[in-house]
C-alpha positions in Angstrom: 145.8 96.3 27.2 143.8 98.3 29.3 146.2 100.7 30.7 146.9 101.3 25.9 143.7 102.3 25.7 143.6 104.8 28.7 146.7 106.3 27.6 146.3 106.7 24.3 142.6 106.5 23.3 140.8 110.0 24.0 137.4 108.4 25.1 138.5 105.3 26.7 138.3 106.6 30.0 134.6 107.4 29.4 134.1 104.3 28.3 135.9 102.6 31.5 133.7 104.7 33.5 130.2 103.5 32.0 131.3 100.2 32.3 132.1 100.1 36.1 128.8 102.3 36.8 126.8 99.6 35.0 128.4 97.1 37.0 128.6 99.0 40.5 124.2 99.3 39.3 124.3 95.4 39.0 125.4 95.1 42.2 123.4 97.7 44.2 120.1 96.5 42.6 120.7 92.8 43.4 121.6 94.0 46.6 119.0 96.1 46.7 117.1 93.5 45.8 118.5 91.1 48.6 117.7 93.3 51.6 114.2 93.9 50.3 113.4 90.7 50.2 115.1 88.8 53.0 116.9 91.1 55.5 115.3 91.9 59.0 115.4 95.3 57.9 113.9 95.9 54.6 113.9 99.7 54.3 117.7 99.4 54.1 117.0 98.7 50.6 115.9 102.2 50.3 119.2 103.3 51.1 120.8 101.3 49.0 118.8 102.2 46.0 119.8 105.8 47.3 123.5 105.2 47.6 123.1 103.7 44.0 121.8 107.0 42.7 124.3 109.4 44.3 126.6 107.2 42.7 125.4 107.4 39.2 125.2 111.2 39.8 128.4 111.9 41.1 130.1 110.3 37.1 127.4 111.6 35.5 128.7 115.3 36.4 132.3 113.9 36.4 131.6 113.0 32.3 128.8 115.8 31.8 131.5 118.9 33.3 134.7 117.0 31.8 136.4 117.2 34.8 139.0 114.3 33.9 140.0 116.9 30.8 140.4 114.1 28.7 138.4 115.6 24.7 140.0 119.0 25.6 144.0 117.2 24.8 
């Protein structure tokens, strides 16, 4: 079903991609969490939070720029 609405839905993509950066934020922030709160090394939580952020950057510009070319077919 998933691979239909890829194909041959013109925003699906998009949509696929929102979903997995709202889940791959889930899981940094409870991770993020995690380390803050009961790791030996707390401040590794900063770099979490950072990797998080370079993350939501990188499909932000990969939606913003259209570089999949996906609403220009």
């Amino acid at each position: 079903m998933t691979q239909y609405f890829i194909i041959y839905q013109s925003h699906s993509i998009y949509v696929f991609l929102v979903t997995a950066t709202l889940f791959a934020v889930l899981d940094y922030s409870i991770r993020a969490l995690f380390e803050w709160e009961y790791s030996q090394n707390p401040k590794q939580s900063i770099l979490t939070i950072s990797e998080m952020l370079i993350l939501i950057t990188v499909i932000a510009i990969v939606i913003r720029l259209d570089l999949l070319n996906i609403v220009s077919q």
